[in-house]
C-alpha positions in Angstrom: -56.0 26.9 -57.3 -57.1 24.1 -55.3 -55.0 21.4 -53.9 -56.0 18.3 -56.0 -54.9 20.6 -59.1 -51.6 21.8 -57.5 -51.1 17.5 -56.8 -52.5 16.8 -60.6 -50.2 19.2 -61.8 -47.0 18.4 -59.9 -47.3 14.8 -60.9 -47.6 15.7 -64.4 -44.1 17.6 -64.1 -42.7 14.4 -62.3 -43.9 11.9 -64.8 -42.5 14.4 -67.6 -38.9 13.3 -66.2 -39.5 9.2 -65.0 -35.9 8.7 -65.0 -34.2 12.2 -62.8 -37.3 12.1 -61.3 -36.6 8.4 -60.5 -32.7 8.6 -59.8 -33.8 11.7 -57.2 -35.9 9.3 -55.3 -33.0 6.6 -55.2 -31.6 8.5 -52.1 -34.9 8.7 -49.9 -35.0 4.8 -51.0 -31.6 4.1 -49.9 -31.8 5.9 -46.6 -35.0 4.3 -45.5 -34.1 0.8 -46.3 -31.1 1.6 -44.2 -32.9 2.8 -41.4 -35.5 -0.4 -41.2 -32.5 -3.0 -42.0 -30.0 -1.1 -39.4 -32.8 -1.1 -36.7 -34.0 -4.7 -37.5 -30.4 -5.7 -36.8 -30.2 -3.7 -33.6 -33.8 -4.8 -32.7 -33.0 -8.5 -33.6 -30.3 -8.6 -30.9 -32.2 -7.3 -28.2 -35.3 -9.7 -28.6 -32.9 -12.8 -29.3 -30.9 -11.5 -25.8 -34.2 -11.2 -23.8 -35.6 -14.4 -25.4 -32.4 -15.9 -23.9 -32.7 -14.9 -20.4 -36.4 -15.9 -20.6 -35.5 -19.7 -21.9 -32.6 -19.9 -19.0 -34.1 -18.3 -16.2 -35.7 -21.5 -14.6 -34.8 -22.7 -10.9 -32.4 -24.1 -8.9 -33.5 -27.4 -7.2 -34.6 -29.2 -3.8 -33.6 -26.7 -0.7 -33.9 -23.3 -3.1 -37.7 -22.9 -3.5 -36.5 -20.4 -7.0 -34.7 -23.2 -8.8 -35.7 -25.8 -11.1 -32.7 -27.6 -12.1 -29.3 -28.1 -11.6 -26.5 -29.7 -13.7 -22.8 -29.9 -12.4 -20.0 -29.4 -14.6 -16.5 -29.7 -15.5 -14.9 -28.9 -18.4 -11.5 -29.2 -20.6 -10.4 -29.7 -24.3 -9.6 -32.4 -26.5 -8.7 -34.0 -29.6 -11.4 -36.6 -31.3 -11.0 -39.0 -33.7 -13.1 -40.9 -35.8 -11.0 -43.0 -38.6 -8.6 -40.8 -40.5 -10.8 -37.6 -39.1 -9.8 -35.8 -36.0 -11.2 -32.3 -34.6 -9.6 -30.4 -31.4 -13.0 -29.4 -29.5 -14.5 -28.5 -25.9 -15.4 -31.3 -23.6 -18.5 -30.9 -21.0 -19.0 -33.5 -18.1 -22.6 -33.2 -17.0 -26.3 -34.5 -16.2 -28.9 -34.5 -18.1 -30.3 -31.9 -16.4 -27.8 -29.7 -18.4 -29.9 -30.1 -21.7 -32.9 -28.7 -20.0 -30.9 -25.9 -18.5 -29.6 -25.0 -21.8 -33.2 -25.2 -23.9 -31.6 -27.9 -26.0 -32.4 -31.0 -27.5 -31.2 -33.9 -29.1 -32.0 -34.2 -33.0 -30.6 -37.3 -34.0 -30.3 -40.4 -31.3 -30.7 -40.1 -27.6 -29.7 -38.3 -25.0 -27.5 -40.6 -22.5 -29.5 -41.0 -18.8 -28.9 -40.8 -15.0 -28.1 -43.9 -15.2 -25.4 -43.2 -18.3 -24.2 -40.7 -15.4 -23.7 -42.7 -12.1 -22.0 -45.3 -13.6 -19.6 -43.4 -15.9 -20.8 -45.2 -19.2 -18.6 -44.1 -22.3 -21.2 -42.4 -24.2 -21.5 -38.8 -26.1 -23.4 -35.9 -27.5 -21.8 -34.5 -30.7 -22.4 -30.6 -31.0 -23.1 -29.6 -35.1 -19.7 -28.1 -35.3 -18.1 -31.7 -34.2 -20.2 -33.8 -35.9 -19.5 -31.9 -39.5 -16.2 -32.3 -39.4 -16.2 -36.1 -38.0 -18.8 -37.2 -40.1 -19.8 -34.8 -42.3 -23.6 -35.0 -43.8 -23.3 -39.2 -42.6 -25.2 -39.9 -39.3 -23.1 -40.4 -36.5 -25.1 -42.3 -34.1 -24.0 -45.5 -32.4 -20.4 -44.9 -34.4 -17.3 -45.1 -32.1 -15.4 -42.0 -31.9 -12.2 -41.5 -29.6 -11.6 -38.7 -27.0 -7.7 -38.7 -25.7 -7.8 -42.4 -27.1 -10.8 -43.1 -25.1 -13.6 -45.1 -27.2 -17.0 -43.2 -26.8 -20.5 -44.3 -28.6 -22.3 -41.7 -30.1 -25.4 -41.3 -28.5 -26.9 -38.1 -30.6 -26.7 -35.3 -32.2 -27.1 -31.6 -30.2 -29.2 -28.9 -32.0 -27.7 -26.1 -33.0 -26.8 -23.0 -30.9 -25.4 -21.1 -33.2 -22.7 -18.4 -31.9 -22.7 -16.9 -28.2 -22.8 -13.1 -27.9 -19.0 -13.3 -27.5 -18.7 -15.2 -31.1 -17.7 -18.5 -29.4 -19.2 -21.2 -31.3 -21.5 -23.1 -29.1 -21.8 -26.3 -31.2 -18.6 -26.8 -31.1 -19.1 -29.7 -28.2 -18.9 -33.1 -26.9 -21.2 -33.7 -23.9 -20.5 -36.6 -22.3 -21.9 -38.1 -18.4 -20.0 -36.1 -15.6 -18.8 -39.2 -14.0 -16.7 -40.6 -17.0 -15.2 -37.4 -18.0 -13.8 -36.8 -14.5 -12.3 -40.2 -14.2 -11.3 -40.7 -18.0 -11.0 -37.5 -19.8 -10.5 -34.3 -17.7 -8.1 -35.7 -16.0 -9.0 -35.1 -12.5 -6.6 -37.3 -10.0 -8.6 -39.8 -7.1 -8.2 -36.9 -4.9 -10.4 -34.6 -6.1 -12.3 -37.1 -8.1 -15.6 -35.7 -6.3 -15.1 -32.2 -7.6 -16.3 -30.4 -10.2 -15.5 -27.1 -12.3 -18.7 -25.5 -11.6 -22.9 -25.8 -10.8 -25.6 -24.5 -13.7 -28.5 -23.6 -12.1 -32.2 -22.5 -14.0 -34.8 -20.1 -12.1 -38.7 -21.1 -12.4 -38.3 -18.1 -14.3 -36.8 -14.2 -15.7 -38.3 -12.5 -12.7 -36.9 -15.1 -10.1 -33.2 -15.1 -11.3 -32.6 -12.5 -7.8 -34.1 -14.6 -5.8 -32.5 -17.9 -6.9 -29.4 -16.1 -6.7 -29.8 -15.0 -3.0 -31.2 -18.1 -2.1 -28.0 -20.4 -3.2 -25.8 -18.4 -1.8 -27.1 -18.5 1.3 -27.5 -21.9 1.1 -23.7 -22.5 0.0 -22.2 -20.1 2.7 -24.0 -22.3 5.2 -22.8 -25.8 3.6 -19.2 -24.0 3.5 -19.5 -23.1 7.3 -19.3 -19.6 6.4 -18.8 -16.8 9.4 -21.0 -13.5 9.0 -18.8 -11.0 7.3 -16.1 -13.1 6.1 -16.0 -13.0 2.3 -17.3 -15.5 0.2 -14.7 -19.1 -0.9 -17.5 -19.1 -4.1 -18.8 -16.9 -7.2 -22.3 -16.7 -8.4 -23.1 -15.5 -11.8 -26.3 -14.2 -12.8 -26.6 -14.1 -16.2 -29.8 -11.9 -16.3 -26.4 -8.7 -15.2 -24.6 -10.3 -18.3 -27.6 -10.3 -20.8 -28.7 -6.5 -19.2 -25.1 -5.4 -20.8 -25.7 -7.3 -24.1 -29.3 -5.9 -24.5 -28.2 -2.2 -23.5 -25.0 -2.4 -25.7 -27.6 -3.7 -28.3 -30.1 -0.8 -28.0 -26.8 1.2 -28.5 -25.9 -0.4 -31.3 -29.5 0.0 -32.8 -29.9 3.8 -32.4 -26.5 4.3 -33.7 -27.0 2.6 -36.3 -30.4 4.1 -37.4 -28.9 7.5 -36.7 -26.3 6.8 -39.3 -28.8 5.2 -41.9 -30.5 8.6 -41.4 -27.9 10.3 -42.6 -28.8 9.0 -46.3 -32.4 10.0 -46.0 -31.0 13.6 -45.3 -28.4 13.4 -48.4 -31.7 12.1 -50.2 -33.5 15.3 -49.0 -30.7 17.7 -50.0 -30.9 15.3 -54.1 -34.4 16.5 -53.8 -33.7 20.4 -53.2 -31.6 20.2 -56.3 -33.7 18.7 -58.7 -36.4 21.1 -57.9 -33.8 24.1 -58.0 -33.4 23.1 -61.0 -37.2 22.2 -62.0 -37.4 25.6 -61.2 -35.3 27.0 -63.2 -36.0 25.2 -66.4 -40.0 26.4 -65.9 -39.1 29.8 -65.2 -40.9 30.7 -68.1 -43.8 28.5 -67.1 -43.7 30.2 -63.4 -44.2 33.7 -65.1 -46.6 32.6 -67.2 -49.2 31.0 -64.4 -48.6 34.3 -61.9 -49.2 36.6 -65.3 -52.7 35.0 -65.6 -53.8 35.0 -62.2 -51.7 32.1 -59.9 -50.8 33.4 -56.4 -48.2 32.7 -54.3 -49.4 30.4 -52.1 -50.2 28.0 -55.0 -47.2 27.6 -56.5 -45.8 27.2 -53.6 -48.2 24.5 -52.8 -47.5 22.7 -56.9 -43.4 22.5 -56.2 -44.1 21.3 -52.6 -46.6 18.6 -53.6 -43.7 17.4 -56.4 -41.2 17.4 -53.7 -43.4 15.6 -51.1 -44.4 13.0 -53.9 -40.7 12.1 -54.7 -40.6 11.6 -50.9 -43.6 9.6 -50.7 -43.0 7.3 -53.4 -39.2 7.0 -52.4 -39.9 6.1 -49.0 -42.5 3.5 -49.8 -40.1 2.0 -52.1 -37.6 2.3 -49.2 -39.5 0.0 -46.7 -40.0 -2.2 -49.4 -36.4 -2.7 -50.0 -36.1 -2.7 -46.1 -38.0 -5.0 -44.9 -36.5 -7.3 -47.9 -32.6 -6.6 -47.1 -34.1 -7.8 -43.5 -35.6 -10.8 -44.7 -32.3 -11.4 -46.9 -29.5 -10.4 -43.8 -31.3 -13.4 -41.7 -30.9 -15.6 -43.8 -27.8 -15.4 -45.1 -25.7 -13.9 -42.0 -28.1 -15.8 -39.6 -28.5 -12.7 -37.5 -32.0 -12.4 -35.5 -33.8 -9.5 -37.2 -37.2 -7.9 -36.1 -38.7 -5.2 -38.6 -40.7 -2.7 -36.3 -43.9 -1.4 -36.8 -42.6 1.9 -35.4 -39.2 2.1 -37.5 -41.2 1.6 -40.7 -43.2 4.2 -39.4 -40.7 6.6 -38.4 -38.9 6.2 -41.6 -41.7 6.8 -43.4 -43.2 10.1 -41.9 -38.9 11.1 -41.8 -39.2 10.5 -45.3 -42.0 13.0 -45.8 -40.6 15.6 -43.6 -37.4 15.6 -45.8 -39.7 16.1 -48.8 -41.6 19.0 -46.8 -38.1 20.6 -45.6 -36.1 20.3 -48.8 -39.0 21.2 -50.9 -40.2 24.5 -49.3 -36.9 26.7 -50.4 -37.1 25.7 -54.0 -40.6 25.9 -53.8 -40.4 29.4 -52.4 -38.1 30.8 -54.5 -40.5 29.9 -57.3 -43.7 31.4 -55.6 -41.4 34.7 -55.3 -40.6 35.1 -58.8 -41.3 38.4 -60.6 -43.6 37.7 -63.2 -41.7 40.3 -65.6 -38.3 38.9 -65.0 -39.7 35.0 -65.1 -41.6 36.0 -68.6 -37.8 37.5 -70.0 -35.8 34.4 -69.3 -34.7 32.5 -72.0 
């Protein structure tokens, strides 16, 4: 028998029985859209972490050739009020420079200036999160809101950020010049009036972040007046160590998670050994029949493999359909960064055809071995 009549006949048995032939695919369906969503998620989170440390690897500034810019900081919490609305939130004293450090922008208004900074004007950047809840849909800019009772203009509106990889919620923030919020809102004394909570700094870029980071803390020990050997008074963080974690645990988290979306394609693959057990069994008769006038083994074994590999086939292409849709849907409704890969649509579809191939060949053995007698007798 040749193999485009062992395929034209296999597909005649499957289309015999549309709807078990149908509810045996739904598990090969299942598990591949599982493995492409599980993976997207899993591969989503690694390119949004190494996106990250590409937009905040920058520079430093004037003395460290790595750096590009530098925004002081201090920081504390507060409640707001605008009217009969009030919202407990973070509060960031810095420079403008922190905006560019941060890859954010301003979407509605201005963002305040230097000049905003040295001479401590009372003047703010609402995060998403504050501004809903202040103002809700309204534009906020040039209204008066007040931080610890202090009156502030609203200068603009910060884009969004979304959530951190620890869950904090980013836009949930009031930016407001460095100078004011150390004299009027953080709360630091005359004293220390000068200091500050902590530096950001930006590398020119990813592949400079060691440097930058060697370079300011030579720089610092020597400002400090720092003896060889004695430890450090300061604490650099380089976020490319943090984001190497975050990506790692999120290559983790994507092969754990495709390994467990494989385990559906493999309950698929055992659905499609009993279907064809019993497909076999119901053509018994049928079997006999084709060996009685001339079939050998190896095409029959060849018919019930090409019906198994088929129910694969078509399964997994539905899968990947469904996959690369659940994707398109988690995105947008959970917000999660989600990249569909070539290669897992790939994977999961040759894994698809391998379960149909590995499933198939017992059942379709069992038939090729039947004795033509005994299949001929059986009612």
């Amino acid at each position: 028998m040749k193999f485009w009549m062992a395929v034209e006949i296999g597909l005649t048995a499957l289309r015999a029985n549309r709807l078990r032939s149908a509810l045996t695919m739904l598990g090969i369906v299942i598990g591949v859209a599982a493995v492409i969503a599980m993976v997207a998620v899993g591969s989503g989170a690694t390119e949004r972490i190494q996106q990250q440390i590409e937009d905040d690897a920058r520079a430093i500034a004037s003395e460290c050739p790595a750096v590009a810019a530098v925004a002081p900081t201090v920081r504390g919490g507060a409640q707001v009020t605008y009217g009969n609305n009030n919202w407990a939130t973070s509060i960031v004293g810095t420079t403008p420079d922190y905006l560019t450090i941060r890859d954010q922008t301003v979407v509605r208004g201005n963002p305040f200036s230097a000049d905003d900074g040295s001479s401590g004007t009372k003047v703010a950047l609402l995060g998403g999160t504050v501004s809903q809840n202040l103002f809700g849909s309204a534009d906020p800019t040039g209204q008066t809101i007040r931080i610890k009772n202090v009156p502030f203009t609203v200068d603009g509106v910060l884009s969004a950020k979304g959530q951190s990889p620890t869950g904090q919620d980013q836009d949930d923030v009031i930016l407001i010049p460095i100078s004011t919020a150390k004299r009027q809102v953080v709360g630091a004394s005359q004293a220390n009036a000068g200091s500050i909570g902590a530096i950001m700094v930006q590398a020119v870029d990813a592949h400079s972040m060691d440097e930058a980071q060697s370079e300011i803390e030579a720089l610092v020990r020597q400002r400090h007046r720092m003896r060889p050997g004695q430890d450090d008074d300061f604490t650099v963080r380089n976020l490319s160590d943090v984001f190497s974690a975050q990506e790692s645990s999120a290559r983790v988290m994507s092969i754990l998670l495709g390994a467990i979306a494989s385990v559906s394609l493999v309950v698929g693959g055992i659905g499609i050994m009993n279907i064809m057990l019993v497909s076999v069994t119901e053509r018994t008769r049928e079997i006999g029949l084709r060996i009685a006038i001339g079939a050998r083994t190896r095409d029959l074994l060849a018919q019930f493999l090409v019906e198994a590999v088929t129910l694969s086939i078509l399964g997994g292409i539905a899968g990947i359909l469904v996959g690369v849709t659940a994707s398109a849907l988690i995105s947008h409704f959970a917000g999660w960064n989600t990249l569909v890969s070539p290669t897992a649509i790939a994977l999961a579809f040759v894994f698809s055809a391998l379960v149909g191939v590995f499933f198939g060949y017992y059942p379709a053995r069992k038939a090729a071995l039947l004795d033509p007698i005994e299949a001929l007798r059986f009612e």
